[in-house]
C-alpha positions as CSV (number, residue, x, y, z in Angstrom):
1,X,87.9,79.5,101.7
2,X,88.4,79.4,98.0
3,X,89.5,83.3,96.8
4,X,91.5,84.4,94.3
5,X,94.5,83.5,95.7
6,X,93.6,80.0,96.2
7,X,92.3,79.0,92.6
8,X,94.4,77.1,90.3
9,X,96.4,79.0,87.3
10,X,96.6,78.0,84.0
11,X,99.9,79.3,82.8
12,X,99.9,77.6,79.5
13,X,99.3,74.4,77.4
14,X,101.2,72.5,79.9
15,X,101.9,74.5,82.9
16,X,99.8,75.3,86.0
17,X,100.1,76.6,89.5
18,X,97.7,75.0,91.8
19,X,97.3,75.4,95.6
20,X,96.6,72.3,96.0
21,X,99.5,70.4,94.1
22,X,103.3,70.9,95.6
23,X,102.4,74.5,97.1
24,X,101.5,76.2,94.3
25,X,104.3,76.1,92.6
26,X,104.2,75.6,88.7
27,X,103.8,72.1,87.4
28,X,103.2,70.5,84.3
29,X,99.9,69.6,84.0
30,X,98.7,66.2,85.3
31,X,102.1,65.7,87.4
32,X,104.1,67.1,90.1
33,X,106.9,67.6,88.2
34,X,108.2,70.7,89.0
35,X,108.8,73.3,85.9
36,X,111.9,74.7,88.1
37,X,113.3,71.1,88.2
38,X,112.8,70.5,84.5
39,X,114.6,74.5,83.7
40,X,117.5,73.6,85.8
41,X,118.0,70.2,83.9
42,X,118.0,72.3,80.6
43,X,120.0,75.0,82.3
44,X,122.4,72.4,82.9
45,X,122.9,71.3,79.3
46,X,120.8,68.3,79.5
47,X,118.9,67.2,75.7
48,X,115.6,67.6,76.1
49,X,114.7,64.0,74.9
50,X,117.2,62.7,77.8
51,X,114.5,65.1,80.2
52,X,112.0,63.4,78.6
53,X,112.9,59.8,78.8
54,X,114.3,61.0,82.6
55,X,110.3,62.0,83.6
56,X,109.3,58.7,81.9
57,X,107.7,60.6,79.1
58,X,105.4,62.3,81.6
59,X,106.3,65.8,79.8
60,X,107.2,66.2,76.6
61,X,109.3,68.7,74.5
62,X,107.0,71.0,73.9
63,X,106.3,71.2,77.5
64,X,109.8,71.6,77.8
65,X,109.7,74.2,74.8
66,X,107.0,75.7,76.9
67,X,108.5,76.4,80.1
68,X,111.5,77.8,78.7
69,X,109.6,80.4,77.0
70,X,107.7,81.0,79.6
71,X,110.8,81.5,81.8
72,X,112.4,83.9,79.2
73,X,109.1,85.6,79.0
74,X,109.3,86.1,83.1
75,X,112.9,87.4,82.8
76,X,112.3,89.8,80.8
77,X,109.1,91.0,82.3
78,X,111.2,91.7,85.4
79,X,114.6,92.2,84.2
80,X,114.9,96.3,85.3
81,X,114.4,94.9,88.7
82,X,118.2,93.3,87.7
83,X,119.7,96.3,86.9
84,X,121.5,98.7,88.7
């Protein structure tokens, strides 16, 4: 049972969404680390080299650099849903 829905995604350089790997959810590549967990840490004013040395250099900044563009990317794609 492998269709479309079940394949792994290649989001970017450093982020996937696999099936297989914490529920599909979007991960940086090679880890379950969790791109939501990493944008809430740099939501919540953490420096990105403190995130890095926190994940035991597991991600990097430009993974970092990469998710949050990625996020902004997302918002924007569906900010008219936002508005009123």
């Amino acid at each position: 049972m492998d269709g479309p829905a079940m394949k792994k995604k290649i989001v970017g350089r450093y982020i996937v969404a696999d099936p297989r790997i914490c529920h599909g959810q979007p991960t940086f590549r090679g880890t379950r680390i969790l791109v939501a967990d990493v944008l809430e840490q740099v939501a919540s004013g953490m420096a990105w080299p403190s995130i890095v040395e926190e994940w035991r250099g597991r991600i990097t900044e430009d993974a970092i650099g990469e998710a949050v563009r990625a996020a902004r990317e997302t918002f924007r794609a569906h900010a008219q849903e936002l508005t009123v």
